[in-house]
ZADO-1210 file (C-alpha; in nm, 4 decimals, padded with zeros to 6 digits):
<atoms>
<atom x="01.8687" y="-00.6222" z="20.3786" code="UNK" pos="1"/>
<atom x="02.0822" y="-00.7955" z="20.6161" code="UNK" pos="2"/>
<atom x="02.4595" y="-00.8559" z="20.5601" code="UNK" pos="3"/>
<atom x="02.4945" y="-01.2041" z="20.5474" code="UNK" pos="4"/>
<atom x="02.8656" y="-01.1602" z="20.5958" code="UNK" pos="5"/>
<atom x="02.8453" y="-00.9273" z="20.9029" code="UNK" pos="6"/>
<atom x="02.8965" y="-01.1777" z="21.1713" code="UNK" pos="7"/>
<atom x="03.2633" y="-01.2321" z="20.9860" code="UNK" pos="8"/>
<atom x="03.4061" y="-00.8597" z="20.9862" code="UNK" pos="9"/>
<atom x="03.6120" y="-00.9709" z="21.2867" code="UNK" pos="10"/>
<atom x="03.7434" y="-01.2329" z="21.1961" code="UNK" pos="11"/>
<atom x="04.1482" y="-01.2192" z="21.1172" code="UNK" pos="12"/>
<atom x="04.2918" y="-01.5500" z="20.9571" code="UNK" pos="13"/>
<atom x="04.5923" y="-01.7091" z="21.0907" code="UNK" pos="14"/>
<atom x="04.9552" y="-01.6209" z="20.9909" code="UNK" pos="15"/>
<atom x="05.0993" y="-01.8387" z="20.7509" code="UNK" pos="16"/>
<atom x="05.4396" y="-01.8512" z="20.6820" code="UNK" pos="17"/>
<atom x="05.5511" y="-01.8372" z="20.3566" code="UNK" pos="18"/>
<atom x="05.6026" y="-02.2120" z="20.1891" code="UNK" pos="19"/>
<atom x="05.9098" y="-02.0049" z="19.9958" code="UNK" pos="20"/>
<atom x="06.0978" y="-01.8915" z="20.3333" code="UNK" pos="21"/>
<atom x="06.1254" y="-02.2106" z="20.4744" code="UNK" pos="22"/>
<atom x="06.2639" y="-02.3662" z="20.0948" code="UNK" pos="23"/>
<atom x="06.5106" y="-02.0787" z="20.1035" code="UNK" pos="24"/>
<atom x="06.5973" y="-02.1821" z="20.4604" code="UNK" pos="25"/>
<atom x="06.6757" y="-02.5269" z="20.4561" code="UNK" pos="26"/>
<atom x="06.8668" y="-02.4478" z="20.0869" code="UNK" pos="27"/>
<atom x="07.0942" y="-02.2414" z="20.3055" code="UNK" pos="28"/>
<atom x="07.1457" y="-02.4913" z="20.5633" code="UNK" pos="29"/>
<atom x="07.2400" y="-02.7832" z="20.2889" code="UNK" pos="30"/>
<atom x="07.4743" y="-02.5158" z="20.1384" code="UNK" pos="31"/>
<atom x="07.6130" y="-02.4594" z="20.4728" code="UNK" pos="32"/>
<atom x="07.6768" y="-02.8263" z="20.5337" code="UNK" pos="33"/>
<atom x="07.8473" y="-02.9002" z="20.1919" code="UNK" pos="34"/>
<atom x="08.0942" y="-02.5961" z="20.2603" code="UNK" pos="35"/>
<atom x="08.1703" y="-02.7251" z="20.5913" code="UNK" pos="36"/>
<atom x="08.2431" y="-03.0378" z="20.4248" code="UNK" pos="37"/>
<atom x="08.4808" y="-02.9341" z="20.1835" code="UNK" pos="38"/>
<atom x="08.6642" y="-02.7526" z="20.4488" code="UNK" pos="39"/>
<atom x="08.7085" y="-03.0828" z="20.6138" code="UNK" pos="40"/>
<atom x="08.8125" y="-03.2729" z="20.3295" code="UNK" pos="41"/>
<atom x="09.1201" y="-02.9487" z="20.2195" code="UNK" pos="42"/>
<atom x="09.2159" y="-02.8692" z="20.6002" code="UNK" pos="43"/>
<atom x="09.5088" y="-03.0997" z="20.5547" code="UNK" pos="44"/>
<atom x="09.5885" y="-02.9979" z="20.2082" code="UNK" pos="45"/>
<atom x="09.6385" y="-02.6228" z="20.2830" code="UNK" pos="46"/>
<atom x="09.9102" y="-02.6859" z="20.4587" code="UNK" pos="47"/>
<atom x="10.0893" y="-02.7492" z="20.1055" code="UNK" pos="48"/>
<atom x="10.2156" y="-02.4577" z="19.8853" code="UNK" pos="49"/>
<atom x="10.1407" y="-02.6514" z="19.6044" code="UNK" pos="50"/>
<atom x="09.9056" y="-02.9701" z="19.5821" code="UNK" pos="51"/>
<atom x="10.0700" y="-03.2341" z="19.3396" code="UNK" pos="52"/>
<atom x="09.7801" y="-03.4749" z="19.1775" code="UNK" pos="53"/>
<atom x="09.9558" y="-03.8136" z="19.2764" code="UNK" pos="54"/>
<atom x="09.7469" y="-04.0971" z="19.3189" code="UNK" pos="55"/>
<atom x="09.7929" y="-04.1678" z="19.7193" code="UNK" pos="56"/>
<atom x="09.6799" y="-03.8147" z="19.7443" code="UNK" pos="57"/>
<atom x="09.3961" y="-03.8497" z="19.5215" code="UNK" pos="58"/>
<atom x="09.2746" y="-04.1465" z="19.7293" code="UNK" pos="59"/>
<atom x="09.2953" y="-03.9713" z="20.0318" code="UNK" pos="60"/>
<atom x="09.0963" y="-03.6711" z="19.9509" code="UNK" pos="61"/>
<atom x="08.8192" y="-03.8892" z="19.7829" code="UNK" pos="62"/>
<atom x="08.8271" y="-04.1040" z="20.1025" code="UNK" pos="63"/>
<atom x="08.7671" y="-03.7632" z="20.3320" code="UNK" pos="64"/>
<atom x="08.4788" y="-03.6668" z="20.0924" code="UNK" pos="65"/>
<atom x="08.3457" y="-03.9960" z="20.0907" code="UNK" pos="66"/>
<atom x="08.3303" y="-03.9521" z="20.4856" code="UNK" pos="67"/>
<atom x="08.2300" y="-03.5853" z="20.5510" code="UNK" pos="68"/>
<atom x="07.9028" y="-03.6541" z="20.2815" code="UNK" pos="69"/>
<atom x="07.7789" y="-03.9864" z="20.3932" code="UNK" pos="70"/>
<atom x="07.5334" y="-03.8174" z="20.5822" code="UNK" pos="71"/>
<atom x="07.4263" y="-03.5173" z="20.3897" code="UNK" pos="72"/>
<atom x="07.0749" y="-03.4923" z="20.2003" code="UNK" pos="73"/>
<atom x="07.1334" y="-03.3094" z="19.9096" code="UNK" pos="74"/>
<atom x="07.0550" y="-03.2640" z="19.5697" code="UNK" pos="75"/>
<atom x="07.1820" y="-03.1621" z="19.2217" code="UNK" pos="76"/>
<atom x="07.0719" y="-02.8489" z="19.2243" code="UNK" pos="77"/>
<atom x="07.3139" y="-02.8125" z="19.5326" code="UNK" pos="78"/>
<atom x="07.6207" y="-02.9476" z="19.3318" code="UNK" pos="79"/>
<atom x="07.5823" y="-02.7052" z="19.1246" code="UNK" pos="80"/>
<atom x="07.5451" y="-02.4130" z="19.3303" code="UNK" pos="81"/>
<atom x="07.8383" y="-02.5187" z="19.5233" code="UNK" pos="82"/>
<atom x="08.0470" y="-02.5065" z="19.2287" code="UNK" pos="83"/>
<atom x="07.9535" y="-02.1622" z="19.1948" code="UNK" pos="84"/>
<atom x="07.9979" y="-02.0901" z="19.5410" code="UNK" pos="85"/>
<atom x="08.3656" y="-02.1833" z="19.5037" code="UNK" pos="86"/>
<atom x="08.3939" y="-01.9795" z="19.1101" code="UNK" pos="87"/>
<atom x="08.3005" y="-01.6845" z="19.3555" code="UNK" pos="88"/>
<atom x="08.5028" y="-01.7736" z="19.6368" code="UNK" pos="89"/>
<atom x="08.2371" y="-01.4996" z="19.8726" code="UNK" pos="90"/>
<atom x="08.1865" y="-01.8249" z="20.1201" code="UNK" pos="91"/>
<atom x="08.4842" y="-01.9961" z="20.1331" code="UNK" pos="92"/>
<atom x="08.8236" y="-01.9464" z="20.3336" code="UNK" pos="93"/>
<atom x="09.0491" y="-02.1022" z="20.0427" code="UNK" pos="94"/>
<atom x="09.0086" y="-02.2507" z="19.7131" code="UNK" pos="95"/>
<atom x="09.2595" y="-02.6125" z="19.6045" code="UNK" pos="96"/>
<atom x="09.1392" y="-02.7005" z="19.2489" code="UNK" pos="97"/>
<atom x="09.2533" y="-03.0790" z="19.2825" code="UNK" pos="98"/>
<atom x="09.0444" y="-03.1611" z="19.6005" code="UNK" pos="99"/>
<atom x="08.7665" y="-02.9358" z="19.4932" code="UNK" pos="100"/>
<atom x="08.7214" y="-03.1002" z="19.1506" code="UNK" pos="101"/>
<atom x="08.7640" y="-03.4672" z="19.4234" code="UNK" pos="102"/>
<atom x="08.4924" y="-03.3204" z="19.6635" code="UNK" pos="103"/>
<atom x="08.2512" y="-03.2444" z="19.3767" code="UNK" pos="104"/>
<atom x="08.2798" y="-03.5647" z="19.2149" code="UNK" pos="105"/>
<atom x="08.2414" y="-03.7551" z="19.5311" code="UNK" pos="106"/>
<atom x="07.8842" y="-03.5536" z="19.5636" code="UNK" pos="107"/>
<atom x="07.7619" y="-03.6176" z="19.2373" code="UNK" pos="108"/>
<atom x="07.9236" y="-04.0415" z="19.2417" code="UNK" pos="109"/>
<atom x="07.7360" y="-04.0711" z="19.5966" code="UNK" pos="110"/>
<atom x="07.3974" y="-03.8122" z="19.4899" code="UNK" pos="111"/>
<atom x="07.0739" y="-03.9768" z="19.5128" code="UNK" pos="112"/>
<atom x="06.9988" y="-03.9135" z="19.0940" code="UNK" pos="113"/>
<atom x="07.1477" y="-04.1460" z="18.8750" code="UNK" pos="114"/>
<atom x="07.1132" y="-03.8954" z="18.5936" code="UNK" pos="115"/>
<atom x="07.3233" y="-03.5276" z="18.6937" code="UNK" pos="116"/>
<atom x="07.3497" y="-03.2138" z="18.4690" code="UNK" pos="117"/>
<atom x="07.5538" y="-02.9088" z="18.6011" code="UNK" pos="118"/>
<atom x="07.5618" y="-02.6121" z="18.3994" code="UNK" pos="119"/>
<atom x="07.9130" y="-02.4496" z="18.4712" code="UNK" pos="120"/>
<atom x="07.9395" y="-02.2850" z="18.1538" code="UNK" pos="121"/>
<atom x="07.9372" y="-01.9111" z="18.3699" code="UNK" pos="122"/>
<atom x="08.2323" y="-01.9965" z="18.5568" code="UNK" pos="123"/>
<atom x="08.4878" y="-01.8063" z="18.5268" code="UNK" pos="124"/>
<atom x="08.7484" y="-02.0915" z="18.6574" code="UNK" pos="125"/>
<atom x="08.7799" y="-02.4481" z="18.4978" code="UNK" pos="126"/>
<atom x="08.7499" y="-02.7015" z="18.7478" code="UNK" pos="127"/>
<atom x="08.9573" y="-02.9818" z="18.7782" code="UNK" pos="128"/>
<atom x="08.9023" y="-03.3826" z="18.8067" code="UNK" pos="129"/>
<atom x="08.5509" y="-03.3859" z="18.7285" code="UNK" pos="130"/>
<atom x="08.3723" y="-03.7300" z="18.6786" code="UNK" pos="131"/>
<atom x="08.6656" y="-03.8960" z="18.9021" code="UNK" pos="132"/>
<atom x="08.5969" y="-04.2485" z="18.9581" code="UNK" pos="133"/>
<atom x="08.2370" y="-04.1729" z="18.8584" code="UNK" pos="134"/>
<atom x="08.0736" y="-04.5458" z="18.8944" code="UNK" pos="135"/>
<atom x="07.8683" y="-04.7597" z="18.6506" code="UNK" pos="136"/>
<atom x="07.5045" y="-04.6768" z="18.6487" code="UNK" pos="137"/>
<atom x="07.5885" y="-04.2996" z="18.6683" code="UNK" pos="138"/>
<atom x="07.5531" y="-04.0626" z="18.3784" code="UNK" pos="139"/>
<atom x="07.7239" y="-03.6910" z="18.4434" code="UNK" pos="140"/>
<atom x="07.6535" y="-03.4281" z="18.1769" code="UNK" pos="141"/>
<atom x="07.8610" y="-03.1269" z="18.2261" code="UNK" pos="142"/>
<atom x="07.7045" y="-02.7867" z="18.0190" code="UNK" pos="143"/>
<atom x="08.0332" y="-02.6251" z="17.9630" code="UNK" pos="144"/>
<atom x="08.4431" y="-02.6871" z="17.9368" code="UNK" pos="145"/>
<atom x="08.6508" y="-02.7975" z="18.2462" code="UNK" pos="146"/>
<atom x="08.9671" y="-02.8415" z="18.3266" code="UNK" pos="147"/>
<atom x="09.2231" y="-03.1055" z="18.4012" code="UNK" pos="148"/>
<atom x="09.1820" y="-03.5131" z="18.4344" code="UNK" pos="149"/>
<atom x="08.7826" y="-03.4959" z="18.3528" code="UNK" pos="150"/>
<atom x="08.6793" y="-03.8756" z="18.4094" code="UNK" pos="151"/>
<atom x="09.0706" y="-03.9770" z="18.5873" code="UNK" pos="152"/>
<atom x="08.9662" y="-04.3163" z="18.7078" code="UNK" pos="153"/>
<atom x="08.5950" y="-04.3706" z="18.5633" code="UNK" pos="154"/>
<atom x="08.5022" y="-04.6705" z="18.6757" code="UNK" pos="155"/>
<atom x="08.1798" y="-04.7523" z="18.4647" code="UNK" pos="156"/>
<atom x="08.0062" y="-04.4092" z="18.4455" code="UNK" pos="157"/>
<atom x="07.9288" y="-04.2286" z="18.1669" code="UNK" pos="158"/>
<atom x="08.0733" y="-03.8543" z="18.1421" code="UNK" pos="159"/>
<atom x="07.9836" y="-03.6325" z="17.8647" code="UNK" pos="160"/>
<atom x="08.1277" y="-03.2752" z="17.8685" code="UNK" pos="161"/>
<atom x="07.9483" y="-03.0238" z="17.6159" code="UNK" pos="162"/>
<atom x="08.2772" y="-02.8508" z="17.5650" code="UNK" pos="163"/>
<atom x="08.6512" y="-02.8619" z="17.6152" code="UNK" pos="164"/>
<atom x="08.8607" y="-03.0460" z="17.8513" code="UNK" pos="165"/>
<atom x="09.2224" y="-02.9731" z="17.9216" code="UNK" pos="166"/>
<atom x="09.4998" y="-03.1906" z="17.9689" code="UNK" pos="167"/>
<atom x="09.4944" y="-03.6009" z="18.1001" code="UNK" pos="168"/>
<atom x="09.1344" y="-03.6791" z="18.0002" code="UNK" pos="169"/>
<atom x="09.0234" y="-04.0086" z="18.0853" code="UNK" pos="170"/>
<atom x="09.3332" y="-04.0960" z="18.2958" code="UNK" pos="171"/>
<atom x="09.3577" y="-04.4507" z="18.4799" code="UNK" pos="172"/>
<atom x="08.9673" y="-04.4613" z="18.3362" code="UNK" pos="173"/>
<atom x="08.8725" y="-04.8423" z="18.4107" code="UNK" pos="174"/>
<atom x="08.5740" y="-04.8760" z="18.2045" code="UNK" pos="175"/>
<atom x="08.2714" y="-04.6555" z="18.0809" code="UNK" pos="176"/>
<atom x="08.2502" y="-04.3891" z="17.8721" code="UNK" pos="177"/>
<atom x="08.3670" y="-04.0056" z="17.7711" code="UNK" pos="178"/>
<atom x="08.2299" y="-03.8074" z="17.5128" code="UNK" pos="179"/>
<atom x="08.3893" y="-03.4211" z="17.4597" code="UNK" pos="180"/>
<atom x="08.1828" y="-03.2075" z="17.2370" code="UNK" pos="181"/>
<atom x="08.4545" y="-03.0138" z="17.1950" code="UNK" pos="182"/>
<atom x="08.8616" y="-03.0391" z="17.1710" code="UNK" pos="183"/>
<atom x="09.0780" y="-03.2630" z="17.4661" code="UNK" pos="184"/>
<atom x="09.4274" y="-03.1224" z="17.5652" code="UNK" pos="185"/>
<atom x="09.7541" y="-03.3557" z="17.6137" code="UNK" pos="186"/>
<atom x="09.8075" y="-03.6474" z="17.7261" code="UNK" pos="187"/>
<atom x="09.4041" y="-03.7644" z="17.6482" code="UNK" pos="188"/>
<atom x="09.3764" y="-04.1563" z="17.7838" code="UNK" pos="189"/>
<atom x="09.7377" y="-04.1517" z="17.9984" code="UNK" pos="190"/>
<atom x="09.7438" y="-04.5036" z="18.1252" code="UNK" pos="191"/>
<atom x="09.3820" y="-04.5757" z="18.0499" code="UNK" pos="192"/>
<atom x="09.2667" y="-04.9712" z="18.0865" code="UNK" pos="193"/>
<atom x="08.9540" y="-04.9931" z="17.9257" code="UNK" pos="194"/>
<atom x="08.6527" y="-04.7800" z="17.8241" code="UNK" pos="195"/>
<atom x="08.5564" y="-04.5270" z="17.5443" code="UNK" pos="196"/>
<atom x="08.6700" y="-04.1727" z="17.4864" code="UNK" pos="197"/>
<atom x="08.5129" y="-04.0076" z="17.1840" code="UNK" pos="198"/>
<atom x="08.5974" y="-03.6549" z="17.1519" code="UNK" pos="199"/>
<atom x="08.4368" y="-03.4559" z="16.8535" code="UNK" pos="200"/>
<atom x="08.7276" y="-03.2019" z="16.8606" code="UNK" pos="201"/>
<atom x="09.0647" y="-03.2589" z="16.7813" code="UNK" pos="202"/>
<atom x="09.3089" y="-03.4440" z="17.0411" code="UNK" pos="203"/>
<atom x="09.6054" y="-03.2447" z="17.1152" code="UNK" pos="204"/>
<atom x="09.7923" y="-03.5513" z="17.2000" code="UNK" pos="205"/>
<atom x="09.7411" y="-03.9060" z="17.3122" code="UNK" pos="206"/>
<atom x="09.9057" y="-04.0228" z="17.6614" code="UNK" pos="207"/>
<atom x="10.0228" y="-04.4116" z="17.6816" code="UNK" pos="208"/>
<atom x="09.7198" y="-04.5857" z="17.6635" code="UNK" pos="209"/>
<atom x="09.7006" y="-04.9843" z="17.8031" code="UNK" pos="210"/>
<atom x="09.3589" y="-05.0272" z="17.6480" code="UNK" pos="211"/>
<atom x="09.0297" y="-04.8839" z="17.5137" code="UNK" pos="212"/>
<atom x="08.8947" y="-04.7028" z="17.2449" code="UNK" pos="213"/>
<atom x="08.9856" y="-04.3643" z="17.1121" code="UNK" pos="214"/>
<atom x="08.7450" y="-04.1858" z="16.8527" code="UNK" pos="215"/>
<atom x="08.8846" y="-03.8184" z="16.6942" code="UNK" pos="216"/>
<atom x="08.6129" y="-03.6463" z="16.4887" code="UNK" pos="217"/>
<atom x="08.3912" y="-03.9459" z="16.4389" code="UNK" pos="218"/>
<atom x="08.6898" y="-04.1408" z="16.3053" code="UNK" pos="219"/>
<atom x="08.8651" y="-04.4036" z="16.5475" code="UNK" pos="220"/>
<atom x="09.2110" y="-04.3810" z="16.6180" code="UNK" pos="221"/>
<atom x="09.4782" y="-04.5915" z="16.7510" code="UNK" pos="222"/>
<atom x="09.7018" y="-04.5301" z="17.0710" code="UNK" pos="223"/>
<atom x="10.0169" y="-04.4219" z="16.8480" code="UNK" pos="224"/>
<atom x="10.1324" y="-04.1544" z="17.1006" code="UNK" pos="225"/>
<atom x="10.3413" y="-04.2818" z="17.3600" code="UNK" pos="226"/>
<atom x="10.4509" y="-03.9848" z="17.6531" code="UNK" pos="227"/>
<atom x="10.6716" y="-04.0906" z="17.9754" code="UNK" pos="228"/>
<atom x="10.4477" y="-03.8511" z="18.1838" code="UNK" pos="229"/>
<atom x="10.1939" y="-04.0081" z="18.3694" code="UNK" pos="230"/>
<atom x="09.9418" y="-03.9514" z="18.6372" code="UNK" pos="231"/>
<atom x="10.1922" y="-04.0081" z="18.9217" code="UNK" pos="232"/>
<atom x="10.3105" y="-03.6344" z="18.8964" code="UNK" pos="233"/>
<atom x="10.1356" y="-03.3471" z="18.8194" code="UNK" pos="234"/>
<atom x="10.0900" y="-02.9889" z="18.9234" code="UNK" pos="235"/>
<atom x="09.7714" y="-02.8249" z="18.9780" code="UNK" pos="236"/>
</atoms>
C-alpha cells in the first residue's frame, strides 16, 4: 500500500519565532524607557547632598515626570517592576527616594488603568510619596508598607495601603480617600484640607489638620494634635 503521506517527507515548515521572545522584548524596551525617564526627571537633583521634600521642589519633579512619560505606553505590570528595579538598584546609576516615590506616582496618576495594585511587600526599601496628588477617578492599592508622605497632596483618588505608612500621611491631601491597614507614623494629616484618612492601626500622632476626617481603629477622632512642623521642610 501506498504512503499517502510520501509526497510530504520533504517538506520543512517555516520558522516561527517564538510569540514569548518578542513579549520579553518589547517588556525590556518599556523598562528601558521608564529608567531613562527617571534619570531625566533626578539629573538635577543629584547634584544635592541631601534632597529636602519642600513643596517648590515637589512640583518640579512631578512636572519633569509629567513630561518625560507623556509619551510612554506602559502598563501596571511595568510600575511595578520598576519599583523593583530601583529596591535592587542592578539598573540604575543612583537612587533619590523623594523623586522616585514623585516619578512612580506620576506613572501610576497618568497609567492607562483606573484601577492599580503593586505588590511591594518584597522590597527591602520603603518608598517614599506614594499616591502623590493621585487624582479623582483613580484607585491605588499598595500590597505592602511604605514609607514617608503616602497620599501628600491627593487630590480625589483613593489610596489604600495594606500595611504601614511612616511619617506625614495624607499631607496637603485635598480631597479623596486613605485607608492604612496597618499603623501611620507622625504627623498623619499635616495641613490636610479635606478628605478621609482611616487607618486601622494606631496613629502615632496627628499633624495640624485644616479639615477632614480622621478614623483610629474604626473609631473617629478629632484633630486634637497640633505640631509646628509642616510639609515645607523635611529630610529624606
Amino acid at each position: 500500500m501506498k504512503n499517502p503521506f510520501e509526497r510530504f517527507k520533504d517538506y520543512q515548515p517555516k520558522r516561527r519565532d517564538i510569540p514569548l521572545d518578542r513579549i520579553i522584548e518589547s517588556k525590556d524596551k518599556v523598562m528601558e524607557e521608564i529608567i531613562a525617564g527617571y534619570e531625566k526627571v533626578v539629573e538635577e537633583e543629584v547634584k544635592s547632598l541631601i534632597w529636602v521634600v519642600e513643596r517648590n521642589r515637589l512640583a518640579e519633579a512631578y512636572s519633569r515626570a509629567e513630561a518625560v512619560i507623556a509619551d510612554m505606553d506602559y502598563g501596571v505590570e511595568d510600575i511595578e517592576e520598576f519599583c523593583y528595579e530601583l529596591d535592587s538598584n542592578e539598573k540604575l546609576p543612583y537612587l533619590i527616594t523623594g523623586p522616585s516615590g514623585i516619578y512612580i506616582s506620576a506613572l501610576c496618576n497618568y497609567a492607562k488603568e483606573n484601577e492599580i495594585t503593586l505588590n511591594l511587600s518584597e522590597l527591602q526599601r520603603r518608598l517614599h510619596l506614594i499616591g502623590y496628588r493621585l487624582p479623582a477617578g483613580k484607585k491605588l492599592i499598595v500590597d505592602g508598607s511604605i514609607g514617608n508622605f503616602a497620599g501628600a497632596r491627593l487630590e480625589g483618588g483613593e489610596l489604600i495601603i495594606k500595611g504601614s505608612v511612616g511619617d506625614w500621611a495624607g499631607s496637603g491631601m485635598r480631597k479623596g480617600k486613605i485607608t492604612i491597614e496597618k499603623y501611620a507614623g507622625y504627623h498623619t494629616a499635616e495641613w490636610m484640607m479635606s478628605g478621609e484618612i482611616r487607618v486601622d492601626g494606631r496613629i502615632r500622632s496627628m499633624g495640624k489638620m485644616i479639615n477632614g476626617r480622621i478614623y483610629e481603629m474604626g473609631k473617629p477622632i478629632h484633630p486634637l494634635y497640633n505640631n509646628s512642623s509642616s510639609l515645607d521642610s523635611h529630610r529624606l
